[in-house]
N, C-alpha and C positions, 0 to 999 in steps of 0.2 A: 323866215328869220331863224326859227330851231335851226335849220340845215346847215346856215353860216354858222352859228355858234358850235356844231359837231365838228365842223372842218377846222374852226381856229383851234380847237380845245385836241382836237388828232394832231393839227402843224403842231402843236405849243407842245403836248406834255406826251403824244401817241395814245392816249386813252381813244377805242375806238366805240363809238354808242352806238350803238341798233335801233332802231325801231322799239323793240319792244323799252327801251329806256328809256324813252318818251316822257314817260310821264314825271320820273325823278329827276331828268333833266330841269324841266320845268317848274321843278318845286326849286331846285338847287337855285335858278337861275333867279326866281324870282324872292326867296330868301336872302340873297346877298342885294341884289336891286332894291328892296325894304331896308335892309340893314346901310346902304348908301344914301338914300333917301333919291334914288332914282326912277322915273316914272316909266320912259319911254326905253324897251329892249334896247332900241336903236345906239342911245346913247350908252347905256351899258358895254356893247358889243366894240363901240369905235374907245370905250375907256380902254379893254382888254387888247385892242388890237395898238394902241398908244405907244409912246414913251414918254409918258408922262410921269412926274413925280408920284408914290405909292403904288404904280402898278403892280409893280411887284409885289406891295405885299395884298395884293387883290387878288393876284393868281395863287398864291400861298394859299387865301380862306379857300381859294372853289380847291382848289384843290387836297385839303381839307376833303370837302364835300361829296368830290368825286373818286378820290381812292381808299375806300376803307379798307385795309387787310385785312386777312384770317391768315392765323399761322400761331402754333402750339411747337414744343421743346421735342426734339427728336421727331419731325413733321415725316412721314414715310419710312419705317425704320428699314426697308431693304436698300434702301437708297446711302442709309447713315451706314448700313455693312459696306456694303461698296466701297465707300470714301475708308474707313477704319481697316479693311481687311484687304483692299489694293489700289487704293490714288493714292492715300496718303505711304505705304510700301513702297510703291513705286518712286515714289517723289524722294522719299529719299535715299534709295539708291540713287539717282540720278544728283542729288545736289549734293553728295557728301564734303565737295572743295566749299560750299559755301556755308554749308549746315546755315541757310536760311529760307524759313518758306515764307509765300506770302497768297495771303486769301480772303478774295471778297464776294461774299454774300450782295447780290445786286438787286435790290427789292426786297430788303429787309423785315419791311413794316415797322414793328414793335418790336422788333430785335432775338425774337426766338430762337430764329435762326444762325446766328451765328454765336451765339453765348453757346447753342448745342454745339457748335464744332469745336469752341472754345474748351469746352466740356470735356468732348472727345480728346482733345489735345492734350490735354492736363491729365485724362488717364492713360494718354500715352507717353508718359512724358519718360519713363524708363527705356524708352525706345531711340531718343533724339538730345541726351543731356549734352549739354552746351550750344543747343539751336537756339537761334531767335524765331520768335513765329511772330508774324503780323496778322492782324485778322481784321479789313473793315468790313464793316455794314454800312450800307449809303440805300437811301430812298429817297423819293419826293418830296412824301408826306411827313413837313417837318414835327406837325404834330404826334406823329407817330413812333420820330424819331425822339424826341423829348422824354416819351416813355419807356423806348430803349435805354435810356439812359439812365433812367431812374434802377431800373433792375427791380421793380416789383410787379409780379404779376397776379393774377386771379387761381382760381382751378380750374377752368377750363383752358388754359394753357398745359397742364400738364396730362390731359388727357391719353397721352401714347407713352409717357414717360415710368422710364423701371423706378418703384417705390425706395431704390437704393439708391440713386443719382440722386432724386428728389429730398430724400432724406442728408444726405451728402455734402450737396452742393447750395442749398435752401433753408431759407432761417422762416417758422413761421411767425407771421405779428399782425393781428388782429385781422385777423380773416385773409391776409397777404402775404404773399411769399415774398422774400426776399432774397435774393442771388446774392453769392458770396462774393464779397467785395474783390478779392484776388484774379476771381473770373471777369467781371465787370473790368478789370485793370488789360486784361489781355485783348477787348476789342474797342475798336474807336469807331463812330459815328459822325457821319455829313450828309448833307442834303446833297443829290446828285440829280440828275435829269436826263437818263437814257438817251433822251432824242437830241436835245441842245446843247449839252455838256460834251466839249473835248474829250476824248480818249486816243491815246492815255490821258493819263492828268495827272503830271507830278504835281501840281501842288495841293492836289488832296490827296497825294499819295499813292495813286492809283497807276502802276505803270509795273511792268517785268511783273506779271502774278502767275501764279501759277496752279490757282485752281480757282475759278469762278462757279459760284452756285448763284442761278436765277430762276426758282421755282416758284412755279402758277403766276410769272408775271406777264408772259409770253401771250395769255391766254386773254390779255384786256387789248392786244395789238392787233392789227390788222397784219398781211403776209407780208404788205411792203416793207414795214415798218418792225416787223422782223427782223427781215433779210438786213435792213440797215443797223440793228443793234448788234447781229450776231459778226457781220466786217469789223465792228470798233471792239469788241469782244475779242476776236482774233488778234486785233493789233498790240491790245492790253495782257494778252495772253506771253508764254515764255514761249518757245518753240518744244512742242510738247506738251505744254501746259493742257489742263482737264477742263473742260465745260460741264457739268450739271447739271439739265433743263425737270420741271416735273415732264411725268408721264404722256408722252404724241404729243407735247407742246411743239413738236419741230417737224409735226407732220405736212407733207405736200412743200416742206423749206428744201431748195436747192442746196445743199451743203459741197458743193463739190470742186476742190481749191480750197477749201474753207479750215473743214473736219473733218476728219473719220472717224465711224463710228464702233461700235463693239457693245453687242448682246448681251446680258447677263440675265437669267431666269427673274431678277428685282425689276432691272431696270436697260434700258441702252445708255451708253457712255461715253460724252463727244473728245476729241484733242485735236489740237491745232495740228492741221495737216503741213506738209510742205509746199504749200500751194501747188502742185502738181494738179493738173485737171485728166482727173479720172474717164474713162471710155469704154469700160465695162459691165459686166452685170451686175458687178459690185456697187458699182454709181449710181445703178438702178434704184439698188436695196437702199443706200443712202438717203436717196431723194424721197422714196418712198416708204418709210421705215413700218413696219410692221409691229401693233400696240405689243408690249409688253404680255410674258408669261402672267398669270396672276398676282398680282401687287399685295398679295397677304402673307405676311411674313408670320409664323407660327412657331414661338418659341420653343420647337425640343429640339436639341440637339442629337448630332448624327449617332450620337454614342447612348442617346438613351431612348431612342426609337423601341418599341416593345420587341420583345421575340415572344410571346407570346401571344394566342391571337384574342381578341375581344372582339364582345358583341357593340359595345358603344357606338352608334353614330355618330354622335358627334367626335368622338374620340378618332373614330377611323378617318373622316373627313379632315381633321387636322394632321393627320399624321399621313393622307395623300397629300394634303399642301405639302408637311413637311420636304416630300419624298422631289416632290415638283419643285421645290423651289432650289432643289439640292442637285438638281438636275437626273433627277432616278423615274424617269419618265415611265418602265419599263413596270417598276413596282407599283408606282401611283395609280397605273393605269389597271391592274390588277386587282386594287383593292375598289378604285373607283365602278368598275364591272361587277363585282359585287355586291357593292352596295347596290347597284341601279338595279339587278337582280333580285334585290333585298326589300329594298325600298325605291321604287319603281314611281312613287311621285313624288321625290324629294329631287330638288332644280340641282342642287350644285356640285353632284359627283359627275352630270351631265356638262356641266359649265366647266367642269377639269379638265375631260373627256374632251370637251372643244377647245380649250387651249393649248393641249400635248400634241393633239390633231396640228394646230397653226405650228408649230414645231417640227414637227415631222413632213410641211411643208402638205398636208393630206387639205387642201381646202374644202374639197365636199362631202367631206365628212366631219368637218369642222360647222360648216356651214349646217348639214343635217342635224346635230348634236344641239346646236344654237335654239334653232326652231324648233327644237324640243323642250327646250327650256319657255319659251317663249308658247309653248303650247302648255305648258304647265304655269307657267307664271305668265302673263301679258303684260307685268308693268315690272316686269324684270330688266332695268334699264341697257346693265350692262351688256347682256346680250345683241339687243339692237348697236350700241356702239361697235361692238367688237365683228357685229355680222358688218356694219357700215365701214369697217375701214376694207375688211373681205373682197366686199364688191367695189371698194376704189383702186384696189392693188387688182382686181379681175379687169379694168378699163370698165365697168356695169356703174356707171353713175347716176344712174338712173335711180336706182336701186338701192344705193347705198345712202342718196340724198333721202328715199324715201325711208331710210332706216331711222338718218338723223332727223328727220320730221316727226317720227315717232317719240324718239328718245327725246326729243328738247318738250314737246306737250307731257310726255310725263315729268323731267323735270320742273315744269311750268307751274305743276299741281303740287308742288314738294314747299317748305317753307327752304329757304338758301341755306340754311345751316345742315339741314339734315345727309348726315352721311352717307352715300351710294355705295351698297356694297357689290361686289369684293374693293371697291378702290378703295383710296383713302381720301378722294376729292369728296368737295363737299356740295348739293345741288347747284349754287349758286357759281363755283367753280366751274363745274362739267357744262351746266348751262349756258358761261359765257364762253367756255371753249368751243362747245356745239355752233354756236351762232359766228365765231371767229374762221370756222370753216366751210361757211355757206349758209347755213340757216339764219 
């Protein structure tokens, strides 16, 4: 009986459950069964599968119960340069006859997300006087949406957020922050539904966009059920228009007619292709995208990088990120030599060292570097990831599965919130991405 309720709850909403969700399924299931005053699964299952009067708002509570978001204000800040320093440049060269853009945040949650681009807008606003900008946020989880709405959030929302935006754009009152009402005015929220919902959809407004951001929602889907959002993604898109995905959420996805993509040291960055079906080795790279440079973005700028040298390790290791994320692959790797010289069991000048390697296209020496980390540290997550996507791009599946069998029983032992470094996903993230790819 669980199996039928995974399948109707993947057709209805695409949430895809494992195995190992077992068990909160069955707390979920039999919570609302109580609160119905329903005894037998049976009858539960043929309510949901209904058209009967309040269905609908029966799948509202489970789901509720089934999508709880995480998501904080500037969520990945190499990702937030990206959009700042060239989608949004680009875009508007390109719109100048219409000076309108429009942009929706798809799996909003609690609305973090897009009050930060809202944010970003507003301090670019010296750059686009007399644009309109539209900006929605749409998710499921109406509950969730209600508190976007509200514009008040906690502190652990502003966990990655600069103390000047916060200060800024945020009023404090009684333990809660409140968003400035001017921003709040700049995005609108509705309930949407990835899987059953038309797209476009003029009449939520949702039609000619021209930058979609859908991060870490990818990762509750199954491939099918992908590949089917990223077609209606496409059609909702401008010709041109940007996609956004978080980090190898679109790994092993056929993109090909779809997107193309393009690398950036933060992140890769999808656009609506000319449906052209590619036959290249470029199509390859597409299909197969290889994980991201290190996703640590390290506040110094190019201009105030030291000239002189320091003994600081930690100093030094941020200023190899720096070097890496700035594409000075040449210097980072110099100083990273160093230090490993230096300090010979510290993991993560090793861990730079194997991602400059995936760069320079050197896999076995990416892969040697890897395993040194992982001989120093054994529950050094990332490593196993980044060796497993290695041997999926080598056809070693074997191999690479046995990576992600590592990497998911470490995250298994982690509570879901706790942070994985260098990313910025959180256990509970990477976990169900890990399991969305085989495990």
């Amino acid at each position: 009986m669980l199996e039928d309720f995974k399948s109707l709850i993947a057709s209805h909403i695409g949430v895809y459950l494992h195995n190992q969700d077992r068990v909160t399924l069955e707390k979920t299931l039999t919570e609302r069964m109580r609160a119905l005053g329903i005894d037998e699964p049976g009858y539960y299952y043929m309510l949901l599968k209904s058209n009967t009067c309040g269905v609908d708002n029966e799948w509202k509570q489970l789901i509720i119960h089934l999508t709880t978001g995480e998501s904080y204000f500037f969520r990945d800040a190499g990702q937030f340069d990206i959009i700042r320093k060239i989608i949004i440049p680009e875009l508007i060269n390109i719109k100048q006859a219409e000076k309108l853009l429009r942009i929706w945040s798809a799996g909003c949650s609690t609305g973090e997300e897009p009050y930060s681009i809202a944010i970003l807008i507003n301090e670019l606003r010296q750059l686009i006087p007399g644009w309109s900008v539209s900006i929605i946020g749409t998710d499921i989880n109406e509950e969730a949406l209600c508190k976007a709405q509200r514009g008040i959030y906690g502190q652990w929302s502003f966990r990655s957020i600069n103390e000047d935006i916060k200060c800024k754009y945020f009023i404090s009152s009684g333990g809660k922050w409140q968003l400035d009402n001017n921003i709040c005015k700049m995005v609108r929220f509705d309930n949407l539904n990835l899987i059953k919902d038309d797209l476009p959809n003029v009449l939520k407004g949702i039609y000619s966009i021209d930058l979609i951001i859908c991060r870490n929602v990818f990762i509750y889907f199954d491939r099918t059920t992908v590949a089917l959002i990223l077609k209606k993604f496409r059609e909702t898109l401008l010709q041109g228009g940007f996609l956004v995905v978080g980090h190898a959420e679109l790994y092993g996805q056929d993109l090909n007619g779809l997107f193309t993509s393009k690398a950036y040291p933060e992140s890769t960055i999808y656009r609506k292709s000319d449906g052209i079906i590619v036959t290249t080795e470029e199509n390859r790279h597409i299909k197969n995208p290889v994980a991201p440079v290190i996703n640590v973005r390290v506040k110094i700028k190019k201009e105030t990088l030291p000239t002189q040298p320091t003994q600081n390790l930690q100093e030094l290791i941020s200023i190899a990120k720096s070097y890496a994320d700035m594409g000075k692959y040449a210097e980072a790797s110099e100083i990273c030599q160093k230090l490993v010289e230096k300090h010979p069991l510290t993991v993560l000048p090793y861990y730079l060292l194997a991602q400059i390697s995936v760069q320079h296209a050197d896999n076995e020496r990416a892969k040697a570097l890897y395993q040194k980390v992982i001989y120093l540290d054994s529950a050094y997550i990332a490593a196993y990831v980044e060796l497993s996507y290695i041997y999926e791009n080598e056809g070693n599946s074997q191999k690479a599965k046995r990576m992600r069998i590592i990497a998911t029983e470490l995250l298994g032992s982690l509570t879901p919130d706790t942070t994985i470094e260098p990313y910025e996903y959180t256990a509970g993230e990477l976990l169900q991405f890990m399991k969305n790819i085989g495990i």
